[in-house]
C-alpha positions in Angstrom: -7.2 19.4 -1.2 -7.8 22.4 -3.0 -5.1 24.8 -2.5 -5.6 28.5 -2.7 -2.9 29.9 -0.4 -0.9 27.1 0.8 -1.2 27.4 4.8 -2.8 24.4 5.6 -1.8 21.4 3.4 1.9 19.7 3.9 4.7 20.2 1.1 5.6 16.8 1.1 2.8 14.5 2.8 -0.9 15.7 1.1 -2.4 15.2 -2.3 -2.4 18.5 -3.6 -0.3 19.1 -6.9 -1.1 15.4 -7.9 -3.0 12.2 -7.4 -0.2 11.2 -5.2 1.8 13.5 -2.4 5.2 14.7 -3.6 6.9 12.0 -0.7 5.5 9.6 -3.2 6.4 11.0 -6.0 10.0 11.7 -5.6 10.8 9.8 -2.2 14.3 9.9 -2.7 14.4 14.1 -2.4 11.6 13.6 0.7 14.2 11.0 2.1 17.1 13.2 2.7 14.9 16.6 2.8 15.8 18.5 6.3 11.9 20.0 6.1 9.9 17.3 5.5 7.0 18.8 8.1 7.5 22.4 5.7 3.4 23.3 4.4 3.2 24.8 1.3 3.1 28.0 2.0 6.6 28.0 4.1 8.0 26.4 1.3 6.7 29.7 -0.8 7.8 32.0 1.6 11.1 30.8 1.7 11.6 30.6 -2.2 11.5 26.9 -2.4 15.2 27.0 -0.9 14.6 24.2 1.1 17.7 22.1 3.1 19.0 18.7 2.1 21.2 16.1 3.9 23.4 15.9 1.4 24.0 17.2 -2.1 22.0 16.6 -4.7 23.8 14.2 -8.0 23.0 16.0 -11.3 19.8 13.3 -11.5 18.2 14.2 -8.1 19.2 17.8 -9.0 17.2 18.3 -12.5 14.5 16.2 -10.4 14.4 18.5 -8.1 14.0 21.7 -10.0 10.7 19.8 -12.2 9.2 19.8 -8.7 9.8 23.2 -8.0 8.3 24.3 -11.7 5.6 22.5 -11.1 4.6 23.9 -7.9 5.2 27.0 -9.2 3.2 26.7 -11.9 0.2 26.0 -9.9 -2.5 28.6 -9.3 -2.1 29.8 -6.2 -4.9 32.5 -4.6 -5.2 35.1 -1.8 -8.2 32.5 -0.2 -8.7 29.8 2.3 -8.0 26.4 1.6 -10.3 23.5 1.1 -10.9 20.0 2.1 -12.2 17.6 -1.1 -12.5 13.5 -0.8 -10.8 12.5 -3.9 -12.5 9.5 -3.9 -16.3 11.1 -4.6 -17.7 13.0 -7.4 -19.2 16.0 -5.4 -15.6 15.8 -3.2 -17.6 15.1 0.0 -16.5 11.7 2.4 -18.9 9.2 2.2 -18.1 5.4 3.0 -19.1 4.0 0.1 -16.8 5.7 -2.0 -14.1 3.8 0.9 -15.2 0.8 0.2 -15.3 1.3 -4.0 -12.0 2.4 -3.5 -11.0 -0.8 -1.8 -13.3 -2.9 -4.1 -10.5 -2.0 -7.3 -7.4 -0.8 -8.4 -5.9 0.8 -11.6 -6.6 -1.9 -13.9 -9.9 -2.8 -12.5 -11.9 -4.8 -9.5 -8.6 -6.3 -8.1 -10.6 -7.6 -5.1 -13.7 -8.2 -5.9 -13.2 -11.8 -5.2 -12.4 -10.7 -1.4 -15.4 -8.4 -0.3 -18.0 -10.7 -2.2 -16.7 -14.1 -0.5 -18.8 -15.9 1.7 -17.0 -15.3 4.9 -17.3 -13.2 7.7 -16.3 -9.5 7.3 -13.3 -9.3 9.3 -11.8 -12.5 8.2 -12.3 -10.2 4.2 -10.0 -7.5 5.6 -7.5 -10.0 6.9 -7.6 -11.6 3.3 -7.4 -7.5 2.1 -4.1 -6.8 4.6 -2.8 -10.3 3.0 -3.0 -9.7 -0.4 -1.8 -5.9 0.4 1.5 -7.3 2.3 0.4 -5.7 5.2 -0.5 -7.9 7.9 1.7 -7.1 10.6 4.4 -10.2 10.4 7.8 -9.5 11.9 8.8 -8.4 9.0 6.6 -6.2 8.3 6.9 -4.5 11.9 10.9 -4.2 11.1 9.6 -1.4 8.7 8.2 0.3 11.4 11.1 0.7 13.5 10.0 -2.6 15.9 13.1 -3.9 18.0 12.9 -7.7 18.1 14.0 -11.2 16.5 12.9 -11.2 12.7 13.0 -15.2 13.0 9.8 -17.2 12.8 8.4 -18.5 15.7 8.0 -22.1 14.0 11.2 -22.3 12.7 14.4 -20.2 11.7 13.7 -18.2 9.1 13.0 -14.5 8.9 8.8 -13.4 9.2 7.1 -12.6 6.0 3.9 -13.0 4.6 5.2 -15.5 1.9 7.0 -17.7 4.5 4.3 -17.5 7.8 1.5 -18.8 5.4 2.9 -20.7 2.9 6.2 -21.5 3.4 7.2 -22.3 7.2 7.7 -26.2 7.5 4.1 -25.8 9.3 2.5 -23.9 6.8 3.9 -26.5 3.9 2.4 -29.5 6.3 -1.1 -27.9 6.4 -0.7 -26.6 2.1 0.4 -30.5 1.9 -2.4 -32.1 3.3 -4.6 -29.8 1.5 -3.2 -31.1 -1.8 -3.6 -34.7 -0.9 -7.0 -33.9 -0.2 -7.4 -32.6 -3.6 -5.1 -35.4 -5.7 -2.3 -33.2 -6.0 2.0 -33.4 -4.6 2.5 -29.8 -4.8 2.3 -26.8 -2.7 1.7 -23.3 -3.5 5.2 -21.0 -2.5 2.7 -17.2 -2.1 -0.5 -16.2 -3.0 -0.1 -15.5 -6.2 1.2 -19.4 -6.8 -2.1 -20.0 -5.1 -4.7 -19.2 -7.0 -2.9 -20.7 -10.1 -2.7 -23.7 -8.1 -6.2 -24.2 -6.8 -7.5 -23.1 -10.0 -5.2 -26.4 -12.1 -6.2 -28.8 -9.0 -9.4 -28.0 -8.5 -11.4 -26.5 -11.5 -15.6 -25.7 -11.5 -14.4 -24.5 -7.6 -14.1 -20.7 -7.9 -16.9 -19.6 -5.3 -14.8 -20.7 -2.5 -11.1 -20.6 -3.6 -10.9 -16.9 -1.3 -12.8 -18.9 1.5 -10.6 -21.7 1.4 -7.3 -19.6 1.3 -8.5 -18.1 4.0 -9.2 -21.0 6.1 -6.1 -22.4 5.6 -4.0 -19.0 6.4 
């Protein structure tokens, strides 16, 4: 967002001084902020005198006042606010510019090898939540504030996305008979083990080593 006079965009939660939102930036000052909902211009109004849960060690206190310079230092002007996708040259939403943002990272086309498999598309964006650790495993819904049993419903051991796919006792049966298949008496332990794994045991086979990871999670 473009920021002119601060009413609309959130302090804390919008990309607006940076590529990232301040909660990312400094997310242990958003963790024990009291006025985490506080927009921009609130915050200005108020003389950045914001309310903490507790006080601030000399580290989180010299953090804290680099924030404040640096919004301080932005530009700020008596005009409306505006909207701009981030992820587009001319700042307009298009879904391309979605889908070239989920096609790479940082250092480059990190999933390429996902959205250009042969399978079908909603099988790539499982593979996509896998290899983001976000598929919703127990686990992962204990983040979210889920009541329930952590434990696996195959065994004993707490839900993750390491142990549901690759290392339950039911997950190393179906990795095992894999590896017979291709002359081998290990197992991968994760997905990164994985593709080191399929790519020793079964060289010349990259065109379907996402298909076949996928068919077996």
């Amino acid at each position: 967002m473009l920021v002119r006079n601060g009413r609309k965009p959130s302090l804390w939660t919008h990309c607006w001084l940076n590529d990232k939102p301040l909660c990312a930036v400094a997310p242990t000052l958003f963790d024990i902020c009291c006025d985490k909902n506080i927009s921009v211009y609130h915050f200005l109004t108020k003389q950045g005198q914001l309310n903490f849960k507790r006080w601030l060690t000399p580290i989180l206190f010299y953090q804290w006042l680099g924030v404040v310079n640096e919004i301080y230092m932005h530009n700020f002007q008596n005009n409306e606010d505006i909207p701009r996708w981030r992820w587009n040259k001319n700042n307009c939403f298009s879904t391309k510019s979605v889908y070239d943002f989920l096609n790479k990272d940082n250092s480059g086309n990190r999933f390429k090898h996902v959205w250009k498999a042969k399978i079908p598309y909603k099988i790539k964006i499982f593979m996509w939540l896998v290899e983001n650790n976000a598929v919703l495993t127990k686990g992962n819904l204990l983040k979210r504030h889920w009541v329930g049993s952590p434990t696996c419903h195959f065994c004993f051991e707490n839900e993750s996305i390491d142990h549901l796919f690759f290392q339950c006792p039911v997950a190393k049966t179906t990795w095992g008979t894999i590896g017979t298949c291709i002359g081998t008496t290990t197992i991968p332990r994760n997905l990164q083990q994985y593709f080191s794994w399929i790519t020793q045991n079964l060289p010349g086979g990259t065109a379907i080593y996402t298909c076949a990871c996928a068919a077996v999670c």
